[in-house]
N, CA, C and O atoms as a Tinker XYZ file with bonds, in Angstrom:
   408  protein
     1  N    -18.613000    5.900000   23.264000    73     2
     2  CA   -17.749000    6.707000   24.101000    64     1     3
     3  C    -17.322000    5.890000   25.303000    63     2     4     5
     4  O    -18.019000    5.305000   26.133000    81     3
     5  N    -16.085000    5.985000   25.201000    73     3     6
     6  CA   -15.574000    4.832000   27.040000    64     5     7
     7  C    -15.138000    6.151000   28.139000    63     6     8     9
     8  O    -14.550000    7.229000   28.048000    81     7
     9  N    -15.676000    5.504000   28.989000    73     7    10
    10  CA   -15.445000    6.095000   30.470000    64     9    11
    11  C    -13.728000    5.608000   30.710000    63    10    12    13
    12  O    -13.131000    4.653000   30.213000    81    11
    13  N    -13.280000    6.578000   31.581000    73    11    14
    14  CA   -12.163000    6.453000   31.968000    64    13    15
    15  C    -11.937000    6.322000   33.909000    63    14    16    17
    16  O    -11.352000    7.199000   34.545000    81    15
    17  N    -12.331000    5.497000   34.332000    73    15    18
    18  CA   -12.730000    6.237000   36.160000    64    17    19
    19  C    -10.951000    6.468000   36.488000    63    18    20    21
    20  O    -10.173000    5.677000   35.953000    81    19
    21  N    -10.519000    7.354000   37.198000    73    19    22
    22  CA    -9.433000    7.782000   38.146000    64    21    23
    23  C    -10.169000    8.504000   39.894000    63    22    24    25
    24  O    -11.154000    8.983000   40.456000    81    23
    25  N     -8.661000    8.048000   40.044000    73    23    26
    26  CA    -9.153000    8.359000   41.487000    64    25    27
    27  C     -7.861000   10.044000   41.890000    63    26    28    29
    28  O     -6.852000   10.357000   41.258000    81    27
    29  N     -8.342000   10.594000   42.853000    73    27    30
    30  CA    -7.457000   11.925000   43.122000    64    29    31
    31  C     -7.398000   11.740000   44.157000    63    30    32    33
    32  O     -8.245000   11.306000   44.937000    81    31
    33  N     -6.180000   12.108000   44.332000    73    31    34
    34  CA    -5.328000   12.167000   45.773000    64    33    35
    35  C     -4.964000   13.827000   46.414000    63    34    36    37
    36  O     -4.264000   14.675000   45.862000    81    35
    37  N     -5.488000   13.909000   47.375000    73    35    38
    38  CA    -5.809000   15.413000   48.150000    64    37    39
    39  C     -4.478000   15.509000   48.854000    63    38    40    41
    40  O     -4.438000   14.586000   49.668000    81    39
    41  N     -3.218000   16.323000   48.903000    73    39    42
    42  CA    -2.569000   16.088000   50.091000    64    41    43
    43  C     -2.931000   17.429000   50.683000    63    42    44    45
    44  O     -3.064000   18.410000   49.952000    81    43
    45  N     -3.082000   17.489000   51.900000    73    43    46
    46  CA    -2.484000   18.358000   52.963000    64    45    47
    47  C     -1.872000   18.941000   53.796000    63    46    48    49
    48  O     -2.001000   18.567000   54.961000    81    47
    49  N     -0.959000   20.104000   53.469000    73    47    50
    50  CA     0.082000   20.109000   54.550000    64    49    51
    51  C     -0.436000   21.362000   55.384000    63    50    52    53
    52  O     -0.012000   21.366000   56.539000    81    51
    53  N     -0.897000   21.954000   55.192000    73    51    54
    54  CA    -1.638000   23.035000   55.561000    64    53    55
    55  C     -2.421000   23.175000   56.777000    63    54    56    57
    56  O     -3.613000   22.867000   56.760000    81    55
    57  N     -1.691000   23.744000   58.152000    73    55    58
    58  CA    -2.841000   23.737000   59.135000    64    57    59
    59  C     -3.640000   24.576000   59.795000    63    58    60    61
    60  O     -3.164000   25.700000   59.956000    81    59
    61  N     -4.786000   24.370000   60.259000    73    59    62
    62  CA    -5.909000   25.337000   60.477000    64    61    63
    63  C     -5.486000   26.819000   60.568000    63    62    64    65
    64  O     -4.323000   26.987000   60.936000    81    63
    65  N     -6.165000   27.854000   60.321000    73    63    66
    66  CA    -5.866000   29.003000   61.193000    64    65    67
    67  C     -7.063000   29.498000   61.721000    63    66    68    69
    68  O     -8.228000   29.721000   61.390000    81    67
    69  N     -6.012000   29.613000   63.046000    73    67    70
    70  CA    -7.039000   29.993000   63.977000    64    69    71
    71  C     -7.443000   31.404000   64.422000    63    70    72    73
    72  O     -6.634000   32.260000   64.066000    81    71
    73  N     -8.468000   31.839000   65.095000    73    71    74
    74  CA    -9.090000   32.763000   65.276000    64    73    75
    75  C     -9.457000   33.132000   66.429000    63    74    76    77
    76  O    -10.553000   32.740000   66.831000    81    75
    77  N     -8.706000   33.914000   67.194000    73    75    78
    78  CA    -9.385000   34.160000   69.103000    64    77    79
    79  C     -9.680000   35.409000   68.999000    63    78    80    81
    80  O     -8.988000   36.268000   68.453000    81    79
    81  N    -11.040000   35.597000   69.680000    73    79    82
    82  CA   -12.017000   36.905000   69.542000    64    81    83
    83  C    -11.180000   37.667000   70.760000    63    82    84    85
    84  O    -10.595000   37.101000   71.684000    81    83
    85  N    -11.269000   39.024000   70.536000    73    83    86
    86  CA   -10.673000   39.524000   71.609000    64    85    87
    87  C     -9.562000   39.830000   72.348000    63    86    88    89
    88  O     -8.885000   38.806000   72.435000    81    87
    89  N     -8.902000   41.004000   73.083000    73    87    90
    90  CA    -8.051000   40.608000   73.605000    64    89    91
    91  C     -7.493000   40.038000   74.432000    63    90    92    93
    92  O     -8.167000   39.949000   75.458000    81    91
    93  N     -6.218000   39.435000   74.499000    73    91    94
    94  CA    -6.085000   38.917000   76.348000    64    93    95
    95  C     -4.619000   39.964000   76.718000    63    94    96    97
    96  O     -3.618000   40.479000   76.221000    81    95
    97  N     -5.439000   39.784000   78.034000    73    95    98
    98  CA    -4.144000   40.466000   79.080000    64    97    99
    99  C     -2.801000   40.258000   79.174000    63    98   100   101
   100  O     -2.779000   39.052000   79.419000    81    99
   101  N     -1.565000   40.651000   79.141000    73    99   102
   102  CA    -0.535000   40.035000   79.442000    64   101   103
   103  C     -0.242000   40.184000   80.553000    63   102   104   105
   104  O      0.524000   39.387000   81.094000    81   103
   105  N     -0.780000   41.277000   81.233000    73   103   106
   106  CA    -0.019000   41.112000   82.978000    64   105   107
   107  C     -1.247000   41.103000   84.026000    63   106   108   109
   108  O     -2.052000   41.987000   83.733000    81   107
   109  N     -1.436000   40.725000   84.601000    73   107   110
   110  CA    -2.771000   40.733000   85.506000    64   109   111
   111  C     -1.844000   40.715000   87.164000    63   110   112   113
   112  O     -0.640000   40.461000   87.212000    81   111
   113  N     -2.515000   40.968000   88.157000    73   111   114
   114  CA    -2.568000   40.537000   89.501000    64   113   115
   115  C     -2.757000   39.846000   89.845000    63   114   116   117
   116  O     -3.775000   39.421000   89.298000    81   115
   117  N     -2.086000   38.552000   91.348000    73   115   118
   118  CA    -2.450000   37.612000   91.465000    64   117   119
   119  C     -3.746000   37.839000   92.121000    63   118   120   121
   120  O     -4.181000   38.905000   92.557000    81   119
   121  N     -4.490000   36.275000   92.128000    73   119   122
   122  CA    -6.141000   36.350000   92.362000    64   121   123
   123  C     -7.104000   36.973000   91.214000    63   122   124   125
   124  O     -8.308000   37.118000   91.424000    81   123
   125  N     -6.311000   37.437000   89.625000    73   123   126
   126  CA    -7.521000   38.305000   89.217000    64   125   127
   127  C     -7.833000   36.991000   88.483000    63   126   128   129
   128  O     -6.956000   36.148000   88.296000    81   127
   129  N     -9.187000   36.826000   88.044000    73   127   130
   130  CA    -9.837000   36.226000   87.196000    64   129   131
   131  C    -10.143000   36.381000   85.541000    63   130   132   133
   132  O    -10.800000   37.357000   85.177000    81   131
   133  N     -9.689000   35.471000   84.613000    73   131   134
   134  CA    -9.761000   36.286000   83.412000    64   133   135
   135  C    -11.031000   34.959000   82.556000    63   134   136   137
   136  O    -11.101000   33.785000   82.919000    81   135
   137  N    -11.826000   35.537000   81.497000    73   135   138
   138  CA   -12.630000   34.680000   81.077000    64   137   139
   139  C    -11.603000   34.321000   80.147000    63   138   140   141
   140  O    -10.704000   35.115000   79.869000    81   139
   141  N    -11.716000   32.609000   79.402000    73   139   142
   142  CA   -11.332000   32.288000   78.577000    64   141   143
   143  C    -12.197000   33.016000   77.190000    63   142   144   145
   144  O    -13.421000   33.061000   77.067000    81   143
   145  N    -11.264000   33.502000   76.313000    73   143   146
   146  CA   -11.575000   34.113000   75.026000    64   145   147
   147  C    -12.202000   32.685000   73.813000    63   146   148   149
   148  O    -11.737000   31.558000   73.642000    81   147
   149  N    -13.130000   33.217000   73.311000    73   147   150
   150  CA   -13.514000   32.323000   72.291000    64   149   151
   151  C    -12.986000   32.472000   71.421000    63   150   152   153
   152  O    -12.761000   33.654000   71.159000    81   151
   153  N    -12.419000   31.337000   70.362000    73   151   154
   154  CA   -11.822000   31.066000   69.083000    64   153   155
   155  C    -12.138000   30.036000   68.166000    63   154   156   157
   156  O    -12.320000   28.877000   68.540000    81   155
   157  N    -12.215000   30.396000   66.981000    73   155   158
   158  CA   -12.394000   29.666000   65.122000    64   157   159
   159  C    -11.404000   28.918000   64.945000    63   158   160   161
   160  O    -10.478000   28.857000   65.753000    81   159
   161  N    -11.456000   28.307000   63.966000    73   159   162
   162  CA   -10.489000   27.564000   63.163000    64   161   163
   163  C    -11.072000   27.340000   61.956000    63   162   164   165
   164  O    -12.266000   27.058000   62.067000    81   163
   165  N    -10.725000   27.360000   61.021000    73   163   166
   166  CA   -10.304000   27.379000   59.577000    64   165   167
   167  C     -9.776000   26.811000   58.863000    63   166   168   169
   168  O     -8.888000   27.495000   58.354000    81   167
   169  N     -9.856000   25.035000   58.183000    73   167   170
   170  CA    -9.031000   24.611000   57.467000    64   169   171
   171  C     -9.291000   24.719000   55.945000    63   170   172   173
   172  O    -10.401000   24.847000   55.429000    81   171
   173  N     -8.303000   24.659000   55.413000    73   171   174
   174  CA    -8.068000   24.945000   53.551000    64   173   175
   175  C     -8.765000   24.340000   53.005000    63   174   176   177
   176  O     -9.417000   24.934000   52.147000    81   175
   177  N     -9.046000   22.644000   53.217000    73   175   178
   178  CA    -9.693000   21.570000   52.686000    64   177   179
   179  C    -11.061000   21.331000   53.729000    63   178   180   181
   180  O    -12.180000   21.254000   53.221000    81   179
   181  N    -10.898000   21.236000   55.043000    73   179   182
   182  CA   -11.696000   20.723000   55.700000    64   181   183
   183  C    -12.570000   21.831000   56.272000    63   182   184   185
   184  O    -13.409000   21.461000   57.093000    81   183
   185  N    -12.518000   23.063000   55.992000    73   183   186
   186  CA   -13.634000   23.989000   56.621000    64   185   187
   187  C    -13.551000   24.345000   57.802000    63   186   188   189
   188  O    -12.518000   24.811000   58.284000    81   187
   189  N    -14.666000   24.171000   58.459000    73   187   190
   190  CA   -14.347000   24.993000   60.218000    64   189   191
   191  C    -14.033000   23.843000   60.714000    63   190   192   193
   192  O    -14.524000   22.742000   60.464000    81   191
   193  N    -13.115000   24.155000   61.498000    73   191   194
   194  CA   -12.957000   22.644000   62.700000    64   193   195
   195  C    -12.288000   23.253000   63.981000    63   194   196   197
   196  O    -11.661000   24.294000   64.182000    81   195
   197  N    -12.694000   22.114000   64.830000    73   195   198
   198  CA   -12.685000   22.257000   66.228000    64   197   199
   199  C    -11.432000   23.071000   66.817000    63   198   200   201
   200  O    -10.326000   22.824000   66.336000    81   199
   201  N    -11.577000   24.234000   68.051000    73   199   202
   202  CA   -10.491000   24.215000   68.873000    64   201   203
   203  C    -10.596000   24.412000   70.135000    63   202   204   205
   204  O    -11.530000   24.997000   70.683000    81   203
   205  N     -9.510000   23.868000   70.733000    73   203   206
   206  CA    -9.621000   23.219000   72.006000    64   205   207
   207  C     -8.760000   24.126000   72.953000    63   206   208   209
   208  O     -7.763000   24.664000   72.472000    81   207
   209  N     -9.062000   24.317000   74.190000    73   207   210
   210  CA    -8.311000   25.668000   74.814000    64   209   211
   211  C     -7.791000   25.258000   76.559000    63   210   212   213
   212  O     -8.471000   25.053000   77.564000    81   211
   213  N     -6.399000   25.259000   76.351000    73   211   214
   214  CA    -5.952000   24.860000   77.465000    64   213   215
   215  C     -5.680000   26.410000   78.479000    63   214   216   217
   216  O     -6.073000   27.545000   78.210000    81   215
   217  N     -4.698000   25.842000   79.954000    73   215   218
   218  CA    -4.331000   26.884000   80.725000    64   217   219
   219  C     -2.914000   26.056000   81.214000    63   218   220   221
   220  O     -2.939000   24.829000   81.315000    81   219
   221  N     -1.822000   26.753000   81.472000    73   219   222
   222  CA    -0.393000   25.940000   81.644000    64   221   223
   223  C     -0.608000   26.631000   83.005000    63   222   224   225
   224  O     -0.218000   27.768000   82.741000    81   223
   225  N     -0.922000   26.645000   84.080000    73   223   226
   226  CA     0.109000   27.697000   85.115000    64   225   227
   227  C      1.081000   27.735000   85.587000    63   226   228   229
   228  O      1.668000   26.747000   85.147000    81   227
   229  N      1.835000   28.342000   86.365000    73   227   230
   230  CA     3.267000   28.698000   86.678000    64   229   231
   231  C      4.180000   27.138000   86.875000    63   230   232   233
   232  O      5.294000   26.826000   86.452000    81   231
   233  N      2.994000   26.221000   87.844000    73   231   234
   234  CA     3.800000   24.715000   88.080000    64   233   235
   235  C      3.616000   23.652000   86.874000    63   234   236   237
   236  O      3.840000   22.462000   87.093000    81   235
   237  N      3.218000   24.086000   85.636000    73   235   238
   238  CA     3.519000   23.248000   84.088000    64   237   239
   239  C      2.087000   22.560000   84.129000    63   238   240   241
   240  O      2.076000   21.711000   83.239000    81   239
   241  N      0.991000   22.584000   84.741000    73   239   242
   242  CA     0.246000   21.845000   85.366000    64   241   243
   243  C     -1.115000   22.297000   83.782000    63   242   244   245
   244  O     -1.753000   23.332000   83.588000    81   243
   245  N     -1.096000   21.780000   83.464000    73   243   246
   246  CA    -2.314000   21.796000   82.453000    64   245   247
   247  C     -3.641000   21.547000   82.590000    63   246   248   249
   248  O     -3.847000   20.510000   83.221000    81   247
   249  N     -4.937000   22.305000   82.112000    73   247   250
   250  CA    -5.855000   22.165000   82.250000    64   249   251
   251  C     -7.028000   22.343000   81.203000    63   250   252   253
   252  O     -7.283000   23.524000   80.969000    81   251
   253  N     -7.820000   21.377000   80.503000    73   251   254
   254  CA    -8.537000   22.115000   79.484000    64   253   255
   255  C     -9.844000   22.835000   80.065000    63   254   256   257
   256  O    -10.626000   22.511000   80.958000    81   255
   257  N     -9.773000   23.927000   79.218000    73   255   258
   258  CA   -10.852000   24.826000   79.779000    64   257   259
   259  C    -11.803000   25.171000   78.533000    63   258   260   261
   260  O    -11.448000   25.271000   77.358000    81   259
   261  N    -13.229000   25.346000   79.113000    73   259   262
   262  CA   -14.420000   25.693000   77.856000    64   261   263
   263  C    -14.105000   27.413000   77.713000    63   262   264   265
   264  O    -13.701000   28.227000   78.543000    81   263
   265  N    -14.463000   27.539000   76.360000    73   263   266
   266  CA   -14.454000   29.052000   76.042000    64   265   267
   267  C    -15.802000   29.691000   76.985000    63   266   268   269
   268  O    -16.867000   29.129000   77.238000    81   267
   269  N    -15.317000   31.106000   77.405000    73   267   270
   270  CA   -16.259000   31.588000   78.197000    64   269   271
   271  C    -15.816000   31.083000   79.726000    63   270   272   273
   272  O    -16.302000   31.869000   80.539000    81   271
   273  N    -15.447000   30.573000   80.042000    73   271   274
   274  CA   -14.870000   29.892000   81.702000    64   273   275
   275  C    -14.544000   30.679000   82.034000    63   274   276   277
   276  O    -13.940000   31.479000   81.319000    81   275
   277  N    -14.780000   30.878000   83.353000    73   275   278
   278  CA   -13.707000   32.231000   84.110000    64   277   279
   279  C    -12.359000   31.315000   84.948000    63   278   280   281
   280  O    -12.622000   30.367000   85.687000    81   279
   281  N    -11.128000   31.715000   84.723000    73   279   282
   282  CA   -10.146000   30.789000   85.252000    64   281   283
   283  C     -9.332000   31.834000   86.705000    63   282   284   285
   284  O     -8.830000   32.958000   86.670000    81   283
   285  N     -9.471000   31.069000   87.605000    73   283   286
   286  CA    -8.477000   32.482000   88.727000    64   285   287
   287  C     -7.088000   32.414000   88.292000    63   286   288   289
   288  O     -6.778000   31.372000   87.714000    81   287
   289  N     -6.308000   33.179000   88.423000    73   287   290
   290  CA    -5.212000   33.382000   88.506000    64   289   291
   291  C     -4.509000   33.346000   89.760000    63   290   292   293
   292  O     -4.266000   34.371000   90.397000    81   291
   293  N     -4.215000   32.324000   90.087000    73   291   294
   294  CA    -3.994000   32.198000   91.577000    64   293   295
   295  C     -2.488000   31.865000   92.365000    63   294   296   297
   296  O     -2.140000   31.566000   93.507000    81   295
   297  N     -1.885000   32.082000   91.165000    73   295   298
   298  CA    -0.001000   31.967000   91.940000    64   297   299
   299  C      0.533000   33.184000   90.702000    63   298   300   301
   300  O      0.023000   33.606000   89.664000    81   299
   301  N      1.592000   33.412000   91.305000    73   299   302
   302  CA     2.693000   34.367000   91.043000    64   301   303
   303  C      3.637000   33.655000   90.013000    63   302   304   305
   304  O      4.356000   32.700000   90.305000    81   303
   305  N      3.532000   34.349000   88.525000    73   303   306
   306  CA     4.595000   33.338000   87.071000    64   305   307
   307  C      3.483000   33.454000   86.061000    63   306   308   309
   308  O      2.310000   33.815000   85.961000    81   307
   309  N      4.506000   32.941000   85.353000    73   307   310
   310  CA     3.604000   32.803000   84.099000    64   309   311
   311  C      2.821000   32.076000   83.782000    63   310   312   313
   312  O      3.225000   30.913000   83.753000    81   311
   313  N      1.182000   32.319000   83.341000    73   311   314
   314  CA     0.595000   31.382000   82.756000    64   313   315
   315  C      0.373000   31.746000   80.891000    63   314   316   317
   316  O      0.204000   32.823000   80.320000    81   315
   317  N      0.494000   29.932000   80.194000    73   315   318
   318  CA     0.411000   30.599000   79.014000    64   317   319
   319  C     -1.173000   29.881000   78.993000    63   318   320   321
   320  O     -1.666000   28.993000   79.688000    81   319
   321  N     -1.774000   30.795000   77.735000    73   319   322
   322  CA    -3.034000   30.018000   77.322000    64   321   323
   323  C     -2.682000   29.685000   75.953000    63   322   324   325
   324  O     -2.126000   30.443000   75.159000    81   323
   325  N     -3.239000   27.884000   75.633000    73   323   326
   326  CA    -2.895000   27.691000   74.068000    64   325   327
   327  C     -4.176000   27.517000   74.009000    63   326   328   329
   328  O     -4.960000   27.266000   74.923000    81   327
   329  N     -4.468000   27.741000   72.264000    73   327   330
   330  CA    -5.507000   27.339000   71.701000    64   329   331
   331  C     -5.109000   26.502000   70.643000    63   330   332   333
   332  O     -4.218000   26.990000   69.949000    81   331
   333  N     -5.657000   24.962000   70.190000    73   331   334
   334  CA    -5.148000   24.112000   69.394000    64   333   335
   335  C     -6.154000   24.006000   68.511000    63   334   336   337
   336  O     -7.316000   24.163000   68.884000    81   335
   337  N     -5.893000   23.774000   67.452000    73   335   338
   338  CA    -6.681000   23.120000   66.301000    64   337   339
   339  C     -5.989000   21.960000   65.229000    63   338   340   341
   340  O     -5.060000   22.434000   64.576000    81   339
   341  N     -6.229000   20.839000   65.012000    73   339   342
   342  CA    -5.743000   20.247000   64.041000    64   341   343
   343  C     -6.599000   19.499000   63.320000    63   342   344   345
   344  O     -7.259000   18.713000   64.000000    81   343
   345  N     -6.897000   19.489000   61.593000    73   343   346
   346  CA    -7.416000   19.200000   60.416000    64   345   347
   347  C     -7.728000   17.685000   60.587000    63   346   348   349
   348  O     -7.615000   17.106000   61.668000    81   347
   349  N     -8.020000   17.250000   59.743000    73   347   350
   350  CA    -8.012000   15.553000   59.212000    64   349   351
   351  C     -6.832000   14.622000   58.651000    63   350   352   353
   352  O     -6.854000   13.392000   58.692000    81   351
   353  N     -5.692000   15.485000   58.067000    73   351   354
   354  CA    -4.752000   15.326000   57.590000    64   353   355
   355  C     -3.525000   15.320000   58.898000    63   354   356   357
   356  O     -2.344000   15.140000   58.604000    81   355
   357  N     -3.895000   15.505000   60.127000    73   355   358
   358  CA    -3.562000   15.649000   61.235000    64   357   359
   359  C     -2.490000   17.053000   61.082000    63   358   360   361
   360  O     -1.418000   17.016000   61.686000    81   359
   361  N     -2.744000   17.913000   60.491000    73   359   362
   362  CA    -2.012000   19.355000   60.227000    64   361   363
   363  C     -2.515000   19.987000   61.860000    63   362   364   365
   364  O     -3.622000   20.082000   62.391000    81   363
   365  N     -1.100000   20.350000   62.325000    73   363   366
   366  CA    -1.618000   20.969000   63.940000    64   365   367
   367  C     -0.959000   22.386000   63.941000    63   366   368   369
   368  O      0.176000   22.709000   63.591000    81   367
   369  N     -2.176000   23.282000   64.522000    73   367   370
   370  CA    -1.843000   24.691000   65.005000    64   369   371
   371  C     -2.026000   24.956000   66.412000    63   370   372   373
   372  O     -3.009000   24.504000   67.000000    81   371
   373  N     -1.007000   25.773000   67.091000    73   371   374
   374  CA    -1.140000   26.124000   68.736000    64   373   375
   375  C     -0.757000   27.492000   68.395000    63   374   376   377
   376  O      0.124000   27.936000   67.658000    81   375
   377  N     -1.876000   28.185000   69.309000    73   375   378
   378  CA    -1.690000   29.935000   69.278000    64   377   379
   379  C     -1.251000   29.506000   70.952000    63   378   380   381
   380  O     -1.704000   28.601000   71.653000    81   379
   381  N      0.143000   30.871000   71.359000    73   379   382
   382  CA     0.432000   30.726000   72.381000    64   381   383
   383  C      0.033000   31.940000   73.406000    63   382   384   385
   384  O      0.591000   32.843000   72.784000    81   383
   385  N     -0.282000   32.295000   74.026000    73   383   386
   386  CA    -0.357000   33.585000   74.786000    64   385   387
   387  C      0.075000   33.413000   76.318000    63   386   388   389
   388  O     -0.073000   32.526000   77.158000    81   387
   389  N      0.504000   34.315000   76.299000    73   387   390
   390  CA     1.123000   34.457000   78.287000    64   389   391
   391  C      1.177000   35.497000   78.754000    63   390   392   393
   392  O      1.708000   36.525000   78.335000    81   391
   393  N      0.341000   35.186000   80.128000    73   391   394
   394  CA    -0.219000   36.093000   80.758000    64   393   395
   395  C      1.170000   36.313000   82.428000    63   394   396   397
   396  O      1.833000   35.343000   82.795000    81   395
   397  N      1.260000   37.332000   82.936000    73   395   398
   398  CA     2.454000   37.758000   83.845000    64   397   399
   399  C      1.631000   38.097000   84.869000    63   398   400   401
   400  O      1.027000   39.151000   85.070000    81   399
   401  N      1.692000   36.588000   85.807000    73   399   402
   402  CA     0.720000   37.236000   87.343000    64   401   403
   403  C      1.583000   37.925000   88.263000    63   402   404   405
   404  O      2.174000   36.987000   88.797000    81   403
   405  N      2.091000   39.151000   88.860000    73   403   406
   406  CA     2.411000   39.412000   90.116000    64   405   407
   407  C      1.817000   39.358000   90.983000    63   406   408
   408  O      2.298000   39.644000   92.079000    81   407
């Protein structure tokens, strides 16, 4: 009996989906404080993988923040919160949310 070896080629186009526990606020007061929400990720091929959780505030000014953080809300505009995840295949997901400080 002869062996035959081949090799398989995986593609991926497919990117994570992600998962944020909880709700978030869309309009808050300025000065209120909101905890960052914890979130999953989910890839097709690669299983759970990492996500990473920023804060934009009103002046574009970015910041990464740990899940569970309490962040102030401390100017008047919009802040959005993303949560990112991307696979091995470099497949990228951003959940967007925005929050309305008066």
């Amino acid at each position: 009996e002869q062996e035959y070896p081949f090799a398989m080629l995986v593609v991926d186009e497919q990117a994570p989906e992600i998962k944020v526990e909880g709700a978030i606020a869309t309009e808050v007061q300025k000065g209120t404080s909101i905890k960052i929400a914890n979130a999953t990720a989910t890839d097709n091929v690669d299983g759970e993988v990492s996500v990473y959780a920023y804060v934009v505030n009103p002046s574009g000014i970015i910041s990464s923040v740990a899940f569970g953080e309490s962040v102030k809300l401390s100017a008047t505009g919009v802040y959005q919160i993303r949560y990112m995840s991307v696979d091995a295949f470099g497949n990228l997901n951003i959940l967007y949310y925005y929050i309305t400080v008066a």
